[in-house]
N, C-alpha and C positions, 0 to 999 in steps of 0.2 A: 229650633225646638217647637217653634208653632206650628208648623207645617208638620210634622211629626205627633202632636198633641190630637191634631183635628183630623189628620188622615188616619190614623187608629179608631178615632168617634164615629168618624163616616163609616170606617169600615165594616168595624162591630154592628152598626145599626140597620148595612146592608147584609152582613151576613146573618144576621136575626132575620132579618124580609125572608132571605132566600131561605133557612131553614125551615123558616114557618110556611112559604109555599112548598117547599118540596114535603112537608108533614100531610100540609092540604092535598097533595098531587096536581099542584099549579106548576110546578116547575119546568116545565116543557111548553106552557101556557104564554103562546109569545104575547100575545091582549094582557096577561098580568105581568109578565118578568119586566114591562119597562118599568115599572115601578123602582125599580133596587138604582135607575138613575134621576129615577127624582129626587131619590134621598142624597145621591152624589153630588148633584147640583146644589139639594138644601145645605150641604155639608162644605160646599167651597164656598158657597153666598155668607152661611153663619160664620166661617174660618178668615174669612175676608172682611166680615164689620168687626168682628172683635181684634181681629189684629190693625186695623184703621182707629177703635176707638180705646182699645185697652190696654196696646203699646206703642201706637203712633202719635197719642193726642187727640183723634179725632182729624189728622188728614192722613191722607196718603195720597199719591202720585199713582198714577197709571200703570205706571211697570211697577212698580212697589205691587200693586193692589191683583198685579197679572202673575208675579212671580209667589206673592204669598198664598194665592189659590190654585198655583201649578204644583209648589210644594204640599198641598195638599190632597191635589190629585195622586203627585207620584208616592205618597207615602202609602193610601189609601189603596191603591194600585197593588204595591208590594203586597201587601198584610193581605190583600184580595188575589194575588198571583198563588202566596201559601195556601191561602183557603182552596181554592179552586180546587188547586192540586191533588187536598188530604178528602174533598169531595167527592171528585172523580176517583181517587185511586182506592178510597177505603171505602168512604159513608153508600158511596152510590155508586157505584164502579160499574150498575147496568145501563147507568141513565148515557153512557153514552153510546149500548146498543138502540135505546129509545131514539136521542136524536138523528141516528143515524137511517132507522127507520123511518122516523120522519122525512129528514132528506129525501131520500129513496121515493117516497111517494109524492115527493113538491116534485120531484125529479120528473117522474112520469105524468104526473100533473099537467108542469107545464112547459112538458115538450113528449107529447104523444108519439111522436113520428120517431121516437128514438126505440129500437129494438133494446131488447132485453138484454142481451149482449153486451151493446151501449153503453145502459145501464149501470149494468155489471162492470165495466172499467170504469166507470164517471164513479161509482162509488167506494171502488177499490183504490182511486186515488183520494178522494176523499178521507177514508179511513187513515189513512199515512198523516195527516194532519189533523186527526181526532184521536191524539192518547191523551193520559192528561196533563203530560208535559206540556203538550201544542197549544190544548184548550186554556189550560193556563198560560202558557206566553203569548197566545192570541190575543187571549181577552186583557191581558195587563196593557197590551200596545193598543189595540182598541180604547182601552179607557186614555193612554196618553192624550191621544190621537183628539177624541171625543173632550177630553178634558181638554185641552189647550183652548178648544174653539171655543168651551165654557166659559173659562177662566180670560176669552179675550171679549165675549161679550159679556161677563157678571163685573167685569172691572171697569166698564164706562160707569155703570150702575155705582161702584163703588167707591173710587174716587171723590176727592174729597178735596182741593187745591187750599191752601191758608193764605188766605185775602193780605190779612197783615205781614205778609214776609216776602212781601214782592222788592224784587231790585231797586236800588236807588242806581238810574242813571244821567 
């Protein structure tokens, strides 16, 4: 249920970011979009001391502290996979002629020596993987992906061992 509590908090808080840059027309703005994983990170850090101090006592173990910020990843994930989706398919449905635009021109960017032609396939297969099914099953594995390495270094951080509850041997 924890995991569940804090990856809805996280998510809501990034999909408020990301609405309010795509209002601004930042949304395509790779220098502002890392922001929406700062707040991912604030949201497994926050989901991880309060489940250390507000249903463990105040410790937790290392996998305890890995798995309760991976359950927060994956819930956040979901609620952020649906979002994506109703993004791409209704709210903004041209944002991803923009990316694709963009593409197209890093493309030529940076690798000049490619013909037009080229081009033109490099992008055509691209597009096969930008509807906004893809974009949303991407980016949810993405976030796994990103979230695990989180979640295995914010849990050294967060751990917490109980000195008094060592073995007697």
């Amino acid at each position: 249920m924890h995991g569940i509590t804090y990856g809805a908090i996280t998510a809501v808080v990034v999909i408020i970011v990301s609405l309010v840059l795509y209002i601004l027309d930042l949304h395509l703005n790779k220098s502002v979009t890392w922001i929406t994983y700062l707040f991912i990170v604030a949201g497994v850090i926050w989901g991880q001391f309060e489940y250390r101090n507000k249903v463990l006592g105040g410790y937790i173990a290392y996998g305890k502290a890995f798995s309760a910020g991976f359950m927060i990843v994956l819930f956040s994930g979901i609620f952020l996979l649906i979002y994506n989706f109703i993004f791409f398919q209704f709210i903004a449905p041209g944002a991803i002629d923009e990316i694709m635009e963009m593409q197209r021109q890093s493309t030529i960017d940076s690798s000049p020596q490619m013909t037009e032609e080229q081009v033109d396939q490099a992008m055509e297969i691209a597009r096969r993987f930008s509807s906004p099914v893809m974009i949303s099953i991407w980016g949810f594995i993405s976030q796994l992906l990103i979230g695990a390495v989180v979640c295995l270094i914010t849990s050294l951080f967060v751990k917490k061992e109980d000195k008094s509850a060592t073995p007697v041997t």
